[in-house]
N, C-alpha and C positions, 0 to 999 in steps of 0.2 A: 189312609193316613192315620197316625198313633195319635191319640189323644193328647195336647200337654197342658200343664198349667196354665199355658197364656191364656187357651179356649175354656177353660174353666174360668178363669179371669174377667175375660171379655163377656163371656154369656151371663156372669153375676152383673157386673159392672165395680169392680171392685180392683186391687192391684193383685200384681202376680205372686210379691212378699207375701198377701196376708193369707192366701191360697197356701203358700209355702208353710207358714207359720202352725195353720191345722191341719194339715199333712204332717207335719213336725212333733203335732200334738203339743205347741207350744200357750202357754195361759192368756198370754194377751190381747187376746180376741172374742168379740161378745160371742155369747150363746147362740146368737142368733144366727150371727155371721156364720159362726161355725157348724151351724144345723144346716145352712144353705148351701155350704160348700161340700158339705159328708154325703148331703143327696143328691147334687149334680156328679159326684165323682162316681156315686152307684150307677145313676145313670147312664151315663159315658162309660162303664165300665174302666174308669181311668186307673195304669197301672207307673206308680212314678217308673222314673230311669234310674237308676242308682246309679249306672257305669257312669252314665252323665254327669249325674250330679256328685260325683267322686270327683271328679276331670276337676266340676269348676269350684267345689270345695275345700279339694286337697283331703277328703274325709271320705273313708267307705263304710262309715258308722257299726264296723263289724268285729268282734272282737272273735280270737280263737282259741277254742281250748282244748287240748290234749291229756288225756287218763290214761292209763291204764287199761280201764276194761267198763264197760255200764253195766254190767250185768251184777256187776259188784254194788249191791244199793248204797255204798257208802259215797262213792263218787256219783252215781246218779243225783243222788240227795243233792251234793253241793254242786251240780252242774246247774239243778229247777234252784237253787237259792242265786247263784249266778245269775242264771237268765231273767228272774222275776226284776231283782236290784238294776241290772243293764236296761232292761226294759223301760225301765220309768227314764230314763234318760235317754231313749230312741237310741240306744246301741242293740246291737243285735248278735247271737251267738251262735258260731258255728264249731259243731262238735264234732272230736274222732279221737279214736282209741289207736293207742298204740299195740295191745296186746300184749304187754308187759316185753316186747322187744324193740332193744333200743336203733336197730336196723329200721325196722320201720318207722319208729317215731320220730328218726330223723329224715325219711321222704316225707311223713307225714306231716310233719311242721314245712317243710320245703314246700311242699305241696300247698300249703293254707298261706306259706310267703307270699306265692303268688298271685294269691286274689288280695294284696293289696288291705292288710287285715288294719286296722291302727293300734290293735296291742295283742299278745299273745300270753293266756297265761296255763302252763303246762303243770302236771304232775308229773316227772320224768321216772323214765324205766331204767335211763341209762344211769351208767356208773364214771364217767368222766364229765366235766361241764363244756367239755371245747365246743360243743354246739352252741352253746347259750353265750359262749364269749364273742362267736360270732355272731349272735344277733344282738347283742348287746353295741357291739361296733357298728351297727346299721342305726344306730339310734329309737330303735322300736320299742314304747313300753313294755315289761315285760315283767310280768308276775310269777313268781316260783309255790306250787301250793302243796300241802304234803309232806314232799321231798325237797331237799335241797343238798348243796356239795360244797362241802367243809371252805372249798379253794376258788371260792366265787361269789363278789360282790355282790347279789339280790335281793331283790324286795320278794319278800317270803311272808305267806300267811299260812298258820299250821300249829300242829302242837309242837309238847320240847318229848319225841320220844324213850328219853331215859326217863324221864318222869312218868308215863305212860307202862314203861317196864318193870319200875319200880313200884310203882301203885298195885301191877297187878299180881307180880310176888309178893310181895308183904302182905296182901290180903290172903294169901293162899299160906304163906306162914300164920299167922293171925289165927284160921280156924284150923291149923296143928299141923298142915302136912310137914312131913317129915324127907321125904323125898321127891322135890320140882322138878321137872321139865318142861322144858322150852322147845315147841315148835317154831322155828324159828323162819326169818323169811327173809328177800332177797336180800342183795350184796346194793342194796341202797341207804340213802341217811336213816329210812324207817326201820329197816331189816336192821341194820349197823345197832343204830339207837333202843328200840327194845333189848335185843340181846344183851347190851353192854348195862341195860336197866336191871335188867334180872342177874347178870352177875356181880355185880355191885350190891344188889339187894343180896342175892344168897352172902356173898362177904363181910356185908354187913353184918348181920346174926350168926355169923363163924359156919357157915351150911357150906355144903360140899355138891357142887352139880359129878353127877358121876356121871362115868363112861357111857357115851350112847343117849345121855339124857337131850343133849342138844344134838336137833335133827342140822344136817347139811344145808346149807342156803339155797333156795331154789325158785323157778316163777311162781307165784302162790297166787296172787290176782286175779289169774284168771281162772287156774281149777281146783279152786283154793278146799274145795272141800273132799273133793276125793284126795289133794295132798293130804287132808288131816286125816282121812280114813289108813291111808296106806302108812303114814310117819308112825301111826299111835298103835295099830300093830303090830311094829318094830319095837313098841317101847312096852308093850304090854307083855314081850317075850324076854324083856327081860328081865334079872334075879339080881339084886330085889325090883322091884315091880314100881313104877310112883305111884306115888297117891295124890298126886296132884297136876297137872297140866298148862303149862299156859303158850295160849297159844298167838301168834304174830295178828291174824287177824278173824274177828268173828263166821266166816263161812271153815274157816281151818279149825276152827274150835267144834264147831256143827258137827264136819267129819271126824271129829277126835271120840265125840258124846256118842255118835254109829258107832265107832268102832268099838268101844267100852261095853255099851251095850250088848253088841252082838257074842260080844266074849262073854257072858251072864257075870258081869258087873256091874253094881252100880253105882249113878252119880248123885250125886257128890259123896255118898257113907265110903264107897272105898277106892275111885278116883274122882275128886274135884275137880272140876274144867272153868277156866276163865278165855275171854278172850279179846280182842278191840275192835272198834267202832260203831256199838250199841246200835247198830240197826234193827230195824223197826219191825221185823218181824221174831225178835230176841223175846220177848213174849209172849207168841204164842209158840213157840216150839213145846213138843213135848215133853221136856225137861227147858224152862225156860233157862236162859244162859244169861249171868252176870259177865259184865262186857267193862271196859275201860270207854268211857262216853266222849270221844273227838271233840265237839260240837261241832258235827257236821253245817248245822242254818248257819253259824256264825260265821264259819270257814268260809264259805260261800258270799256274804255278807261283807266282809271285811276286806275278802281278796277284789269286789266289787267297788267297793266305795274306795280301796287301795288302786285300781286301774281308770275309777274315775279322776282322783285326784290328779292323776301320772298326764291325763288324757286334756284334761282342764289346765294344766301348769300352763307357763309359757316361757319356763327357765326349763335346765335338768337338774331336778329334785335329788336331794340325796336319797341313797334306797333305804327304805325300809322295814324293817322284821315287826309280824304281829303274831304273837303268842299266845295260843286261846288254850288257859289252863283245862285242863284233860279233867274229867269226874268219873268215879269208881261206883257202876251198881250194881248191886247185887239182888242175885236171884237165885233161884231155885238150884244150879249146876254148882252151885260153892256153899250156898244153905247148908249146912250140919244139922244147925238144930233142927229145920225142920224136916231132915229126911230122917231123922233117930222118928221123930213122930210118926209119919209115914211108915216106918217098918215097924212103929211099936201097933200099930193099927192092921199089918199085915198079919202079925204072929197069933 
């Protein structure tokens, strides 16, 4: 027979609540109590029931999230800021990637319906909302992060990607290029919102994106760096040539800085490369790369305390947008000055 609370209960001499309570990891229980209950359950090997305790709940204390891709460390990042924030409030998170297709990520949300989730919050691949209109009619919390669709009431935590586009053209105008391009990325609000950043910005300063400088839209999340290999050799054939680069997201910037290279060019003295989501290995590359900074923790942070609050209501909240202003840094791959140094020390 399966160990349960009651037998924990009964062998303390205590109630079944307060068993529940440090199982729960809830405060209001001595130290002591809770010492006596943590070694009887090692003992007994005791494993709660969750199906159970859903049943008599109405709560399966499990949120689900949906990305794109993990290998992409920018959504890893905010999936461990998720999960830390859920944690302290004994919610628990179960992860899956879509693959940047929107076929699968709607078995794949279908699929995490089913275990009975209490909120769902996705970075979507796809390019229509009719998914999310229907889980929105099911009454399910549900947080939009990243991405989101022009034509769709949501609570949304994320940057504003024009500003994001804009930040990181003007910096590449700023130390003189003269001719940008844009690797640009999918037919989502992100892809949509930088490119519409960068041509707004080129407009602004009367600049001219020429022919061929804006790559075609394509999955970039997942093989995002051989895209930027194979785009920026299409851009490096042609006449005149850029001197600048920016690219949709920092692993397509990676591939842009191979490709340059390989071509005996260099970065930044005669193509500059920027690109977004400052991940955390953007310094040590061997040319470090100036990034447009997300604030991945915060993302993660916000969308959390955003699906506790949703989770805690006990009306329906209006939705919510939370806007986490984008920062520009710079490094070695857009440095001028200090690559003139660099080659004055090579000569």
């Amino acid at each position: 027979m399966a160990v349960t609370m009651k037998d924990i209960a009964r062998d303390l001499g205590i109630g079944v609540i307060t068993v529940s309570k440090v199982l729960r990891n809830k405060d209001d229980v001595s130290e002591k109590t809770r010492k006596r209950v943590l070694e009887r359950v090692k003992e007994l090997n005791y494993t709660p029931n969750l199906a159970a305790r859903a049943l008599v709940t109405g709560r399966s204390n499990l949120v689900g999230l949906v990305v794109p891709d993990l290998l992409h460390t920018f959504f890893a990042a905010i999936a461990k800021s998720l999960s830390s924030a859920l944690l302290k409030k004994d919610y628990h998170l179960i992860i899956a990637t879509s693959d940047e297709d929107p076929e699968l990520e709607e078995r794949t949300v279908n699929r995490l319906l089913g275990r009975k989730l209490d909120a769902l919050i996705v970075a979507s691949a796809c390019t229509t909302s009719a998914m999310f209109k229907r889980i929105q009619a099911q009454d399910l919390p549900l947080v939009l992060i990243d991405r989101r669709f022009p034509d769709l009431d949501a609570n949304f935590v994320g940057a504003d990607d024009e500003v994001i586009g804009a930040l990181a053209t003007e910096h590449l105008i700023e130390i003189g290029c003269k001719r940008i391009a844009h690797l640009r990325g999918p037919e989502t609000s992100t892809g949509k919102g930088r490119l519409n950043g960068y041509l707004k910005t080129m407009a602004k300063y009367k600049m001219k994106s020429l022919p061929g400088y804006v790559s075609e839209p394509r999955r970039v999340d997942v093989p995002s760096s051989e895209s930027g290999v194979e785009l920026t050799k299409l851009l490096l054939g042609l006449k005149p040539r850029p001197d600048g680069v920016y690219a949709y997201n920092d692993p397509m910037a990676i591939g842009a800085i191979e490709a340059i290279l390989d071509a005996g060019l260099r970065v930044p003295e005669d193509v500059a490369v920027i690109g977004s989501g400052n991940l955390y290995y953007d310094t040590k590359l061997l040319i470090p790369l100036s990034s447009i900074d997300q604030q991945t923790e915060q993302i993660g942070e916000r969308a959390a305390r955003l699906t506790l609050s949703l989770l805690e209501s006990k009306n329906h909240p209006r939705n919510k947008t939370v806007i986490i202003p984008p920062q520009i840094v710079i490094r070695a791959s857009t440095d001028r000055k200090q690559g003139k140094k660099r080659s004055a020390k090579l000569i």
